[in-house]
OpenMM code with the backbone's topology and positions (N, CA, C; nanometers):
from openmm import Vec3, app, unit

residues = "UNK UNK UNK UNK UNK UNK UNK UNK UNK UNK UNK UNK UNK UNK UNK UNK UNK UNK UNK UNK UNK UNK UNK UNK UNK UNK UNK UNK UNK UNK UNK UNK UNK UNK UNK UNK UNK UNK UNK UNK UNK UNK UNK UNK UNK UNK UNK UNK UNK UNK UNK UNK UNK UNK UNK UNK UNK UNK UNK UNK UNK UNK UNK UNK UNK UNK UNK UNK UNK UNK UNK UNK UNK UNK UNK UNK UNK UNK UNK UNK UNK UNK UNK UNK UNK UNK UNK UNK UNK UNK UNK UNK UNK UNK UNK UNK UNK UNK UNK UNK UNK UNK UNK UNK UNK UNK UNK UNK UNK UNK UNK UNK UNK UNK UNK UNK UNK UNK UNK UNK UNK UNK UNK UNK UNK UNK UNK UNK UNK UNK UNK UNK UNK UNK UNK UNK UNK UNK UNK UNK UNK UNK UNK UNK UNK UNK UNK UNK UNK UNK UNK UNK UNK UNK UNK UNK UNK UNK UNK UNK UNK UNK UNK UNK UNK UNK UNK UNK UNK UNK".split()
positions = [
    Vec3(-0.8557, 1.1811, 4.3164),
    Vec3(-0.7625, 1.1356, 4.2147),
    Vec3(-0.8167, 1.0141, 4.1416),
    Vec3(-0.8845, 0.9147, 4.1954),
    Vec3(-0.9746, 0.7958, 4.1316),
    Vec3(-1.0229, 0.8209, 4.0653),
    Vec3(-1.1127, 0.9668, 4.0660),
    Vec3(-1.1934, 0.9469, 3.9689),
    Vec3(-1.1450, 1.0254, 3.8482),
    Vec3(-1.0279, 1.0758, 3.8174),
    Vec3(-0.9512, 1.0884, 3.7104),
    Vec3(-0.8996, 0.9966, 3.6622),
    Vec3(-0.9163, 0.8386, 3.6615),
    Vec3(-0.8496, 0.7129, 3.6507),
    Vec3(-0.9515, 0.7204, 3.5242),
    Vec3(-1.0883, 0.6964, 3.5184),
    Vec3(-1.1727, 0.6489, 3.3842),
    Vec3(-1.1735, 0.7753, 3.3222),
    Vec3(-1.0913, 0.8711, 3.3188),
    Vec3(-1.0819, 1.0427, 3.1781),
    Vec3(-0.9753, 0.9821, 3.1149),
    Vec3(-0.8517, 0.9484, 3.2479),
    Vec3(-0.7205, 0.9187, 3.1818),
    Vec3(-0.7522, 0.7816, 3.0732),
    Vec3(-0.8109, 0.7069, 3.1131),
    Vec3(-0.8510, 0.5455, 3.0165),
    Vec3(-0.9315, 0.6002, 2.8961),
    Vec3(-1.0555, 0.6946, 2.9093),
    Vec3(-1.0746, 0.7356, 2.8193),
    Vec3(-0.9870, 0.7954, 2.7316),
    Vec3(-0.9054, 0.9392, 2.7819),
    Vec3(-0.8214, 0.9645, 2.7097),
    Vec3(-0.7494, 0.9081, 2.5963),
    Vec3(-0.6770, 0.8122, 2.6740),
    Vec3(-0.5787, 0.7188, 2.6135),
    Vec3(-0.6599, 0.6260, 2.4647),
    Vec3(-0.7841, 0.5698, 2.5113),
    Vec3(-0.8867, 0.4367, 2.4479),
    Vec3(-0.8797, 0.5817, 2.3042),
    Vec3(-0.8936, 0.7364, 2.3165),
    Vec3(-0.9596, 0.7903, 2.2001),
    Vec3(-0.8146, 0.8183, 2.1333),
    Vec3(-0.7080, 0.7962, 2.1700),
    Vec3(-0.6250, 0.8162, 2.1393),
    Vec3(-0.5453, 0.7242, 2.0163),
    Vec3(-0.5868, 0.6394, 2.0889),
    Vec3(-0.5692, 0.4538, 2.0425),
    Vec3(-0.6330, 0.4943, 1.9168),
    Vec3(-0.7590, 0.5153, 1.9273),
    Vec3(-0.8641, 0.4830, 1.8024),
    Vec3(-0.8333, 0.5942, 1.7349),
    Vec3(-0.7753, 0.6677, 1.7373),
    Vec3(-0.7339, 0.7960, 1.6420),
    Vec3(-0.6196, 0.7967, 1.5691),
    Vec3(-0.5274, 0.7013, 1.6245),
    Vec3(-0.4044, 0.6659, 1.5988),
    Vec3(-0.4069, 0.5224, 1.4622),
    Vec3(-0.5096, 0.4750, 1.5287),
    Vec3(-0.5238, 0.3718, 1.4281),
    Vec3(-0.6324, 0.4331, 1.3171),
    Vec3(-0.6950, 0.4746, 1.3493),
    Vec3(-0.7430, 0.5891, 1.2030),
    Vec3(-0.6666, 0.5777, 1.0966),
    Vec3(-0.5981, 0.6644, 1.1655),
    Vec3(-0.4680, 0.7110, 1.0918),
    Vec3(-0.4044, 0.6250, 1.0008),
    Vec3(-0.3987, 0.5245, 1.0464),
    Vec3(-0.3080, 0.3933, 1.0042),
    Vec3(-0.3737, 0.3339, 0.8769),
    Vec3(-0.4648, 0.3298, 0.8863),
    Vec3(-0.5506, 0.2617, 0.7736),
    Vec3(-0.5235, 0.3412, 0.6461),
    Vec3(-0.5743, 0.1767, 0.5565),
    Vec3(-0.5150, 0.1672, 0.3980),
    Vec3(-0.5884, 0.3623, 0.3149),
    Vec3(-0.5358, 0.3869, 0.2391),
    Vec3(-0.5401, 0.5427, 0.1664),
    Vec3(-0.7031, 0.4631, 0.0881),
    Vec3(-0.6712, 0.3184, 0.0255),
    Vec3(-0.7949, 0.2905, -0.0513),
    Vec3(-0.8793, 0.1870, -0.0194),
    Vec3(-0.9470, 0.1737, -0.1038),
    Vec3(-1.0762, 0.0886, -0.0134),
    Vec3(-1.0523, -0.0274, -0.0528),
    Vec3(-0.9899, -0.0346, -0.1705),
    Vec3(-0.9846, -0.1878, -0.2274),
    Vec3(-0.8059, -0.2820, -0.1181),
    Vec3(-0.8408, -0.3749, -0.0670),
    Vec3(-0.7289, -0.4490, -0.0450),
    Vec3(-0.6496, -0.4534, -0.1476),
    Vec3(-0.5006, -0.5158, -0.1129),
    Vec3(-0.3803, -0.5107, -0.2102),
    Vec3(-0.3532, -0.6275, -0.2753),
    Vec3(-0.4244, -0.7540, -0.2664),
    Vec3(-0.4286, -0.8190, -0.3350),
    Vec3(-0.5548, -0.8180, -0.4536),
    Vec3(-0.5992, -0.7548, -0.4084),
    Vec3(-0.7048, -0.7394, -0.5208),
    Vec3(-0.6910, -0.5996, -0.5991),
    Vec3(-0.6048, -0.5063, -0.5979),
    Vec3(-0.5691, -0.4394, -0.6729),
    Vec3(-0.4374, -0.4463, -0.7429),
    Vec3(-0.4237, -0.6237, -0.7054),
    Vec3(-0.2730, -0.6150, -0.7878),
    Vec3(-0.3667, -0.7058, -0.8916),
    Vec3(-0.4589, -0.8008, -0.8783),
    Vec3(-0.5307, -0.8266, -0.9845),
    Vec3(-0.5863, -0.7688, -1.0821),
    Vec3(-0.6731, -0.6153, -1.0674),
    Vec3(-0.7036, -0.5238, -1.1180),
    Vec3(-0.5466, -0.4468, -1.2012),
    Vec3(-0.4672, -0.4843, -1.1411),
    Vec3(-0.3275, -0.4014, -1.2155),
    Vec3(-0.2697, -0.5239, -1.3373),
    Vec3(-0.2690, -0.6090, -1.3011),
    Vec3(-0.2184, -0.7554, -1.3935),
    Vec3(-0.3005, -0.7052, -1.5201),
    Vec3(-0.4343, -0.7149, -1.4937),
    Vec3(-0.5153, -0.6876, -1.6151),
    Vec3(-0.5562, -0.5419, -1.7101),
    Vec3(-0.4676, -0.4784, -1.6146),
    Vec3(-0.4591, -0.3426, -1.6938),
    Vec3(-0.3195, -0.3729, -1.7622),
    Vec3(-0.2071, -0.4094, -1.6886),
    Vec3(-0.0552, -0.4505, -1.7969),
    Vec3(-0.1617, -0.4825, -1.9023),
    Vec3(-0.1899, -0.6164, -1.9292),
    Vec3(-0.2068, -0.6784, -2.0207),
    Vec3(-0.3104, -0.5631, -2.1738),
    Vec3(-0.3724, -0.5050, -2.0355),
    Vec3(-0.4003, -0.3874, -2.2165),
    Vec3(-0.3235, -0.2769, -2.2344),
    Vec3(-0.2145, -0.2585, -2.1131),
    Vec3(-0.1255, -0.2055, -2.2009),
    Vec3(-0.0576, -0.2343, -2.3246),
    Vec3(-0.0203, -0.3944, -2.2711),
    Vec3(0.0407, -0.4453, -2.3770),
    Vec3(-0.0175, -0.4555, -2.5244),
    Vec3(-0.1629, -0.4929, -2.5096),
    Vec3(-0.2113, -0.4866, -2.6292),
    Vec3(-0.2466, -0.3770, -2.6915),
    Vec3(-0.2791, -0.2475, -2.6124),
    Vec3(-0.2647, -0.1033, -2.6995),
    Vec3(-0.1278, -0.0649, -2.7653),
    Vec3(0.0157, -0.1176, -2.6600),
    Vec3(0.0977, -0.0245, -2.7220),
    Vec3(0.1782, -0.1074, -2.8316),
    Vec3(0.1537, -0.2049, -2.7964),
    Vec3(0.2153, -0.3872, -2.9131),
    Vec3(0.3302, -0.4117, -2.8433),
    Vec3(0.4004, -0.3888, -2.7106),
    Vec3(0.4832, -0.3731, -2.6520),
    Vec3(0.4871, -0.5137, -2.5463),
    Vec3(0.5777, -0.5947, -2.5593),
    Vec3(0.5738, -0.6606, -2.4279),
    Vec3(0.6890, -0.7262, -2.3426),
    Vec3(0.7487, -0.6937, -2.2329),
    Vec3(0.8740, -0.6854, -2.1724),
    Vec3(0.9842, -0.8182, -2.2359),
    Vec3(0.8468, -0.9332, -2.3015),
    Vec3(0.9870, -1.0671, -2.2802),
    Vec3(1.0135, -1.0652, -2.4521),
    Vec3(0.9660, -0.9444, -2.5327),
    Vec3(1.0446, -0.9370, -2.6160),
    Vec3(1.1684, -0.8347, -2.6099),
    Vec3(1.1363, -0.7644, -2.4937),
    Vec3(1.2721, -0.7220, -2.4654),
    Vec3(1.4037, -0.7919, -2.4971),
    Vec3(1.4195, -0.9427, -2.4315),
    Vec3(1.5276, -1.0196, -2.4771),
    Vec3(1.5656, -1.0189, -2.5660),
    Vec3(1.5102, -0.9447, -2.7049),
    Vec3(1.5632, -1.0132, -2.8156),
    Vec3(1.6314, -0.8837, -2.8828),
    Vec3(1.6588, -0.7806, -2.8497),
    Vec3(1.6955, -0.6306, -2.8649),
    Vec3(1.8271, -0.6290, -2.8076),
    Vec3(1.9180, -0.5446, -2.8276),
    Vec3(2.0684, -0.5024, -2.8317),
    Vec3(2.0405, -0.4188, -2.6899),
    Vec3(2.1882, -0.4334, -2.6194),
    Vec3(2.1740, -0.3695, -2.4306),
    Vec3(2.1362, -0.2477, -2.4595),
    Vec3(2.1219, -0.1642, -2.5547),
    Vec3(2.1069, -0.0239, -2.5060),
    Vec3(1.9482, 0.0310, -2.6173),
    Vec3(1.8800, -0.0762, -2.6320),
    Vec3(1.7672, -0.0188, -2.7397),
    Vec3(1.6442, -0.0732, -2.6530),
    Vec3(1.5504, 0.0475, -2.6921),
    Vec3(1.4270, 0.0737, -2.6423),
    Vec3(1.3345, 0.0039, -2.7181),
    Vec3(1.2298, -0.1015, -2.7307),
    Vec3(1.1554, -0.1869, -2.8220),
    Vec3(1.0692, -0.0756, -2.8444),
    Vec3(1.0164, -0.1135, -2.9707),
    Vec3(0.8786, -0.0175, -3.0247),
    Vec3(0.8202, -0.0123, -2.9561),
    Vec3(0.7680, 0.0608, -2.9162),
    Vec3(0.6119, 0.0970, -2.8177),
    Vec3(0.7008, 0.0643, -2.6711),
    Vec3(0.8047, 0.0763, -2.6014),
    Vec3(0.8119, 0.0431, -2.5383),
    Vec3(0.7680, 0.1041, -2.3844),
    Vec3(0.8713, 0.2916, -2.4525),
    Vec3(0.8364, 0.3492, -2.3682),
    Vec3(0.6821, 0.3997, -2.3411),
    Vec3(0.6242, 0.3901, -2.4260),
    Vec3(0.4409, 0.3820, -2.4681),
    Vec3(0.4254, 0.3179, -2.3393),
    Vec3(0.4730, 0.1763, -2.3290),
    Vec3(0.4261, 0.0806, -2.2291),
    Vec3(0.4217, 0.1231, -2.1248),
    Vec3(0.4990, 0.1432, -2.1318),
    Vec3(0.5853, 0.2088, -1.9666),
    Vec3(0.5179, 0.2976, -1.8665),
    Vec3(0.4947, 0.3718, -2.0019),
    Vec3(0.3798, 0.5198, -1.9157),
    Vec3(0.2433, 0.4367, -1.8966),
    Vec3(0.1998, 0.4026, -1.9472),
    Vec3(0.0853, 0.3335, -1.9415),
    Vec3(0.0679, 0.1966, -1.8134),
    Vec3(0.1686, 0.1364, -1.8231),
    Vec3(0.1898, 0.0809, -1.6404),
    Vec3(0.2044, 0.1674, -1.5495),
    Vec3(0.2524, 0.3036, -1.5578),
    Vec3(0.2994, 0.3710, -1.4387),
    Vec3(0.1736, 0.4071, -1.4237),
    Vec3(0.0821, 0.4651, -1.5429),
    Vec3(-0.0770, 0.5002, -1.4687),
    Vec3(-0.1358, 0.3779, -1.4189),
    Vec3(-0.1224, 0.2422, -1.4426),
    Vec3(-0.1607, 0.1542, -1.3655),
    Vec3(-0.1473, 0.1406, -1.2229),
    Vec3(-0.0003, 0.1135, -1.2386),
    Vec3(0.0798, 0.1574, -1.0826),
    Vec3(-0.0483, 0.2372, -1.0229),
    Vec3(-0.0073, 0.3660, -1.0257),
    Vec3(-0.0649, 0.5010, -0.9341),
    Vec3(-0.2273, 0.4886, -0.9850),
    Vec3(-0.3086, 0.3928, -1.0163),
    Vec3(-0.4579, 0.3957, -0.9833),
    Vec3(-0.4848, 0.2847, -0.9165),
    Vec3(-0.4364, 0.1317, -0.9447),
    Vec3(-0.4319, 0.0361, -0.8856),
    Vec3(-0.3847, 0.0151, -0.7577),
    Vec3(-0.2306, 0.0918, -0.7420),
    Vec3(-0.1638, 0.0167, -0.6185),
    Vec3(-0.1104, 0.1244, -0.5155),
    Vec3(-0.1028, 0.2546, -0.6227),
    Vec3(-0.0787, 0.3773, -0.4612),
    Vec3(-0.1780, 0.4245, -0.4027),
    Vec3(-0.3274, 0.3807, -0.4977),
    Vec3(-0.4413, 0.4170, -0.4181),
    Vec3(-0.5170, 0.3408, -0.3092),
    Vec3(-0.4045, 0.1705, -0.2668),
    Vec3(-0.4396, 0.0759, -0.1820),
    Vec3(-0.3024, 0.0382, -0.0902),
    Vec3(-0.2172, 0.1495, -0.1147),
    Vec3(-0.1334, 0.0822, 0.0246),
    Vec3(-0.0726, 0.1836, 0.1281),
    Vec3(-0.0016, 0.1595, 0.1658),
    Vec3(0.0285, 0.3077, 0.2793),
    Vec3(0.1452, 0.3207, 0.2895),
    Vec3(0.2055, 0.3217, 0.1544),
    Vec3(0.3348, 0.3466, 0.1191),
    Vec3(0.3638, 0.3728, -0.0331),
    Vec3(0.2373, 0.4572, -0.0804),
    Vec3(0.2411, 0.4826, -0.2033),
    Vec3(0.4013, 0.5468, -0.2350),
    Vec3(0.4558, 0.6328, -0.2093),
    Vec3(0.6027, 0.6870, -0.1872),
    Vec3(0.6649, 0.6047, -0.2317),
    Vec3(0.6396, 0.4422, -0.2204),
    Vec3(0.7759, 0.3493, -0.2345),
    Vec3(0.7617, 0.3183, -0.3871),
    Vec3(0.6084, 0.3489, -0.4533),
    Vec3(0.5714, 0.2535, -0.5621),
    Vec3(0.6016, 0.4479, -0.6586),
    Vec3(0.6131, 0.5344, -0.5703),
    Vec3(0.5898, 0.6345, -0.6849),
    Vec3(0.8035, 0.6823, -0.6982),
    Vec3(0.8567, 0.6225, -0.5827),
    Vec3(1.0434, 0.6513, -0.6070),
    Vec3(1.0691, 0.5384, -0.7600),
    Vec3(0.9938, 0.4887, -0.7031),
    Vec3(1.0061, 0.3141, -0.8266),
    Vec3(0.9955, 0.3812, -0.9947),
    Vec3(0.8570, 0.4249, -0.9802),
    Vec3(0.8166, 0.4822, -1.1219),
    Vec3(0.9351, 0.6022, -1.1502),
    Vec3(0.9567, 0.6824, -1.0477),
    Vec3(1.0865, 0.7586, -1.1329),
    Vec3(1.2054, 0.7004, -1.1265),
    Vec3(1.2536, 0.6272, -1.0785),
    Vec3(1.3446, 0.5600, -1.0911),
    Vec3(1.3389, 0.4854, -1.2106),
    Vec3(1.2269, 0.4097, -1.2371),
    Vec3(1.2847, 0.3302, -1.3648),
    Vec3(1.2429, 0.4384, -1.4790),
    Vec3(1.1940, 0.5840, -1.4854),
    Vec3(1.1970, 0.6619, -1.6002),
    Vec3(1.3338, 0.6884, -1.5918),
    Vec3(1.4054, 0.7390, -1.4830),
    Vec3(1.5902, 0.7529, -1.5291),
    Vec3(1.6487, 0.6047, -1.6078),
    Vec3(1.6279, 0.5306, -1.5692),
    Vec3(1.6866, 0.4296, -1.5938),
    Vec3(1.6418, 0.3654, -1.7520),
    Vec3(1.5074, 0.4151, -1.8096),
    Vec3(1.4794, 0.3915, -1.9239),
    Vec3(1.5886, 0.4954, -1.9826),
    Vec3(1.5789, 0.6445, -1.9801),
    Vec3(1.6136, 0.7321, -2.0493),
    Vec3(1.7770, 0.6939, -2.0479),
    Vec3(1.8653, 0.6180, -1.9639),
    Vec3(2.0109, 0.6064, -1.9315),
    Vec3(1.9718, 0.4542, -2.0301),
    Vec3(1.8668, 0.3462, -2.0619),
    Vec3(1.9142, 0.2611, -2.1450),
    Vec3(1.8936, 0.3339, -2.3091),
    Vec3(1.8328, 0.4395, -2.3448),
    Vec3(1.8349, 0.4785, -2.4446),
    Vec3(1.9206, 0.5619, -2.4842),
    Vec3(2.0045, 0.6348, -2.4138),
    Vec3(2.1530, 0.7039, -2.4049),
    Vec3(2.2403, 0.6500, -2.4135),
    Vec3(2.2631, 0.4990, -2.3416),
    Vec3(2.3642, 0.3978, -2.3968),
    Vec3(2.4488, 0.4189, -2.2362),
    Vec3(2.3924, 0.4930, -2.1418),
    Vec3(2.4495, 0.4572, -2.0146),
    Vec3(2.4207, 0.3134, -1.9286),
    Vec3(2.3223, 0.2867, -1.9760),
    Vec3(2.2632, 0.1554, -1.8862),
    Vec3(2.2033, 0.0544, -1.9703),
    Vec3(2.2719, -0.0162, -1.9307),
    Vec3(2.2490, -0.1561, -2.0386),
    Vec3(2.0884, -0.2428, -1.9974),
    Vec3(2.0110, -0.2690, -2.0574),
    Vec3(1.8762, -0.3532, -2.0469),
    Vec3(1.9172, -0.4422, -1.9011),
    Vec3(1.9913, -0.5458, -1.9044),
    Vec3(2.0208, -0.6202, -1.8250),
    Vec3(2.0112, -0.5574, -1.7069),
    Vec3(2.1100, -0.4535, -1.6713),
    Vec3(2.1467, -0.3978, -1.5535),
    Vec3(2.0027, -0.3242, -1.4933),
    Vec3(1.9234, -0.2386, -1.5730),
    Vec3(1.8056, -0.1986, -1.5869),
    Vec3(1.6994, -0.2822, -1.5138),
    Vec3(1.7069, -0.4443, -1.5768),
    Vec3(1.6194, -0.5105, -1.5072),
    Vec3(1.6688, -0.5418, -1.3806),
    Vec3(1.8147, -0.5635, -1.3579),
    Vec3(1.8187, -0.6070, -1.2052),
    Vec3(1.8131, -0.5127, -1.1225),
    Vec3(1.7914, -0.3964, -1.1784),
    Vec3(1.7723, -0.2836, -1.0507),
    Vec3(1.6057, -0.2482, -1.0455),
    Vec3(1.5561, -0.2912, -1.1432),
    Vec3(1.3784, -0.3233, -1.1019),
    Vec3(1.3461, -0.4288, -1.0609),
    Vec3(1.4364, -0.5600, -1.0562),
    Vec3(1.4265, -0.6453, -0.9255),
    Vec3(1.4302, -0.6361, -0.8204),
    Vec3(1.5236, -0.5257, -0.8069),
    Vec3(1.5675, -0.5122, -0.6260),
    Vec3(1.4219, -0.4092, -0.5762),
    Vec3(1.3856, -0.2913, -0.7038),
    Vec3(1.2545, -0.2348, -0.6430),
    Vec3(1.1549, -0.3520, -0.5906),
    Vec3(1.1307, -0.3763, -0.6941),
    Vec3(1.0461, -0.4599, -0.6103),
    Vec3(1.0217, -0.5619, -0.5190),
    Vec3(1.1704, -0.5968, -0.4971),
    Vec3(1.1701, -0.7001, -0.3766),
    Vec3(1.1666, -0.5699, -0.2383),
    Vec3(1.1723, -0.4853, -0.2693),
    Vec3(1.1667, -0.3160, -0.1805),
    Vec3(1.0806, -0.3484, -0.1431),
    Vec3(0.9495, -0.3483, -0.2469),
    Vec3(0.8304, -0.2526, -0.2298),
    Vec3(0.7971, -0.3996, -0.1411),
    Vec3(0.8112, -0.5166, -0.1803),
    Vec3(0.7391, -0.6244, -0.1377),
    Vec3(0.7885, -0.6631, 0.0235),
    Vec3(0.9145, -0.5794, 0.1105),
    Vec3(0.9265, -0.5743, 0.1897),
    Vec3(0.8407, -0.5096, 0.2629),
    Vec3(0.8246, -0.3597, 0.2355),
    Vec3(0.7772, -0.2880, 0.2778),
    Vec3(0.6389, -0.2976, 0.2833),
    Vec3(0.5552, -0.3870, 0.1711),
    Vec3(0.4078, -0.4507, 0.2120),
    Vec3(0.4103, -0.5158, 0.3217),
    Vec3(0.4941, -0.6176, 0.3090),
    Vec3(0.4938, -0.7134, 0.4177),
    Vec3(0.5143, -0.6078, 0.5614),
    Vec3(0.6175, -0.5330, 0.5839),
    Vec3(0.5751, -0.4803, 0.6926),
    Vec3(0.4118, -0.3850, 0.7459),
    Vec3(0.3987, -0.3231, 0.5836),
    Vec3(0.2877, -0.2782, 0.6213),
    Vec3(0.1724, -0.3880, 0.6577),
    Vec3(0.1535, -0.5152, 0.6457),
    Vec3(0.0396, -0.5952, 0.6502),
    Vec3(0.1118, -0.6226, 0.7906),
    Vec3(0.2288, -0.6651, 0.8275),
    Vec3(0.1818, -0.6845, 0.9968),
    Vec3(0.1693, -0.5490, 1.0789),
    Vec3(0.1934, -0.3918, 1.0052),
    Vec3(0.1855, -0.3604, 1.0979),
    Vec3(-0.0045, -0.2923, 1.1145),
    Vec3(-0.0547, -0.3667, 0.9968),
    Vec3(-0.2194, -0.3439, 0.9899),
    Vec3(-0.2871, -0.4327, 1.0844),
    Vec3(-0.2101, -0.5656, 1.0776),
    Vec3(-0.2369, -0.6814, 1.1694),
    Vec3(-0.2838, -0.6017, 1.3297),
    Vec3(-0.1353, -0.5825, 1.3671),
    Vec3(-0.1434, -0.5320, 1.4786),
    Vec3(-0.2088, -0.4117, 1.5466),
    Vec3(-0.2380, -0.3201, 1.4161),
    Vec3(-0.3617, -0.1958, 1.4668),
    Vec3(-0.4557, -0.2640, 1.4962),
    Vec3(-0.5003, -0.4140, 1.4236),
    Vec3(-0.6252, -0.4168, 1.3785),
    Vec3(-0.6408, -0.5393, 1.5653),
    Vec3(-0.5391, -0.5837, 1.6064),
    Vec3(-0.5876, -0.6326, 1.7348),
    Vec3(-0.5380, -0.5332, 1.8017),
    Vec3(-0.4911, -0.4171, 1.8333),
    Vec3(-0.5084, -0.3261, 1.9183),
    Vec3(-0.6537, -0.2839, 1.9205),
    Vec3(-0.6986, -0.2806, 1.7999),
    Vec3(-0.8067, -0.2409, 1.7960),
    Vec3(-0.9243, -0.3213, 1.8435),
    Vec3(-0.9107, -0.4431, 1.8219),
    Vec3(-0.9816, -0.5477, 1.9249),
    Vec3(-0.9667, -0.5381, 2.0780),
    Vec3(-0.8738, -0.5335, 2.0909),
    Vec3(-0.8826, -0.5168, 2.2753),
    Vec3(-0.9074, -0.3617, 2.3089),
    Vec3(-0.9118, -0.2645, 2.2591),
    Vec3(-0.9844, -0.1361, 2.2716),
    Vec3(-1.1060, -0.1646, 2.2893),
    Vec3(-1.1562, -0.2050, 2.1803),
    Vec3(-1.2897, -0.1902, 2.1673),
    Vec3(-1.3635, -0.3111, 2.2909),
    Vec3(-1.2610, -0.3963, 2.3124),
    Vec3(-1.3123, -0.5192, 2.4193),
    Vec3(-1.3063, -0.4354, 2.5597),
    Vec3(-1.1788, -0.3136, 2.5893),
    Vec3(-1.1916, -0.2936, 2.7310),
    Vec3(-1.3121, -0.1669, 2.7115),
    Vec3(-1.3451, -0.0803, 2.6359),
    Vec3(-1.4652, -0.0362, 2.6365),
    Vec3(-1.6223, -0.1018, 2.6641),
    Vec3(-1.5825, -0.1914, 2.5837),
    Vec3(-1.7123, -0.2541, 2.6585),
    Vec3(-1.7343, -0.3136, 2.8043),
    Vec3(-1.6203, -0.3640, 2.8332),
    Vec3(-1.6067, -0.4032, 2.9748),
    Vec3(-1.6206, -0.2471, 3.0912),
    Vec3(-1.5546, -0.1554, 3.0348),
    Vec3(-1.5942, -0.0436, 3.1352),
    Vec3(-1.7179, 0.0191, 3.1374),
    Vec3(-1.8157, -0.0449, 3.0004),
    Vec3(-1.9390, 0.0167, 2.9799),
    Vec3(-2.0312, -0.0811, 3.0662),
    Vec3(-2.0076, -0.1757, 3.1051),
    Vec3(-2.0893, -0.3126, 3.1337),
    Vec3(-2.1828, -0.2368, 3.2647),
    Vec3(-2.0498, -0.2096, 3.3317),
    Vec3(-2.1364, -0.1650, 3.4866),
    Vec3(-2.2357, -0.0513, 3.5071),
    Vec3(-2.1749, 0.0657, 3.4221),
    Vec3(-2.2583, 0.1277, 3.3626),
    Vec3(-2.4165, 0.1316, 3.3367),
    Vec3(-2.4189, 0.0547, 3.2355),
    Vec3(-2.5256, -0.0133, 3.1720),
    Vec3(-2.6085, -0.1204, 3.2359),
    Vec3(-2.5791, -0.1808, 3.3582),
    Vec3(-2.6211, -0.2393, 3.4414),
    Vec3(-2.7491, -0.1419, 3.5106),
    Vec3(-2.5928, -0.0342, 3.5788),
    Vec3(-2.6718, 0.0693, 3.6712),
    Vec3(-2.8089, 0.1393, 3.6247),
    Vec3(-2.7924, 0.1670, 3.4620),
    Vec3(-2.9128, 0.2278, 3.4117),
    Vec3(-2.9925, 0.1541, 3.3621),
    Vec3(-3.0185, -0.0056, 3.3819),
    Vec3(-3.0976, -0.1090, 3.3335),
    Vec3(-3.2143, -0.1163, 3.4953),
    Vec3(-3.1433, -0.0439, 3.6147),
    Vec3(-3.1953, -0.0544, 3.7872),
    Vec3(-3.3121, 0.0294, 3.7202),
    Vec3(-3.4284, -0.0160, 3.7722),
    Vec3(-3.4925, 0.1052, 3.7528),
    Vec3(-3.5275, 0.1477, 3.8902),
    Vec3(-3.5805, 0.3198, 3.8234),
    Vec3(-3.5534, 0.4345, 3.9715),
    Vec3(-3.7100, 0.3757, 4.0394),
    Vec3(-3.5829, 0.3682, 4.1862),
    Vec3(-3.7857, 0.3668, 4.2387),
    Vec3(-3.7318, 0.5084, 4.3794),
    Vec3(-3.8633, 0.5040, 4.4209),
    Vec3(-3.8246, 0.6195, 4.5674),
    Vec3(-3.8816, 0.5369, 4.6767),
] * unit.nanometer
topology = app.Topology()
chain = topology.addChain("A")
for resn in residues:
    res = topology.addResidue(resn, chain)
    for name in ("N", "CA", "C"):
        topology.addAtom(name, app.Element.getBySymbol(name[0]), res)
């Protein structure tokens, strides 16, 4: 039965490391550095479509600024190249993007007033910014599981590696 003790540890150690596989970011770039890469794509949105949110303020609750919805689409491809291709909850950033297309099309119908519009893309994103935050501790914590994996492997390899450092004599 002992010596099913180091299959079962193995077992488990490939299990660990398969699990945390798993876990890891969809893209290669970290999420602070693809929200930089996204800042600077807004900004040519803005300047392709002539569109920019803080002239929103100056428009009647139920009107769409020139170029606005232009803008719009053109952040959402930002969104989904910049930021669902670096986190592990793209889902939260892609409910967001249809959500605020209903919510454009309900301020241009005259159901949803600008105002109301923006405070319900406040609350997305205080969402999404929850849900980073959980995802970064729960990367934290793969990432020292993954340290003491890889630490008790080496410790079970030590003796090992001892034994085959003996050399054979007769």
């Amino acid at each position: 039965m002992s010596g099913d003790a180091p299959r079962s540890k193995a077992g488990f150690i490939l299990a660990v490391l398969f699990a945390t596989a798993c876990a890891a970011p969809n893209g290669s770039r970290d999420l602070a550095t693809a929200r930089t890469g996204f800042d600077d794509y807004v900004a040519q949105c803005t300047a392709r479509h002539g569109y920019s949110p803080e002239a929103g303020s100056n428009l009647g609750p139920y009107v769409l600024g020139a170029g606005e919805r232009e803008w719009r689409e053109c952040v959402y491809q930002g969104v989904e190249q910049y930021l669902v291709t670096s986190t592990l909850s793209p889902e939260a950033y892609r409910r967001a993007i249809a959500e605020d297309r209903k919510m454009t099309d309900s301020v241009a119908d005259g159901r949803m007033t600008r105002a109301e519009r923006g405070a319900r893309v406040q609350e997305l994103l205080k969402e999404i910014e929850r849900i980073e935050e959980e995802n970064k501790a729960k990367l934290e914590q793969t990432r020292a599981v993954e340290r003491l994996v890889k630490e008790e492997i080496q410790r079970q390899q030590a003796p090992m590696r001892r034994v085959l450092m003996v050399p054979l004599t007769r």
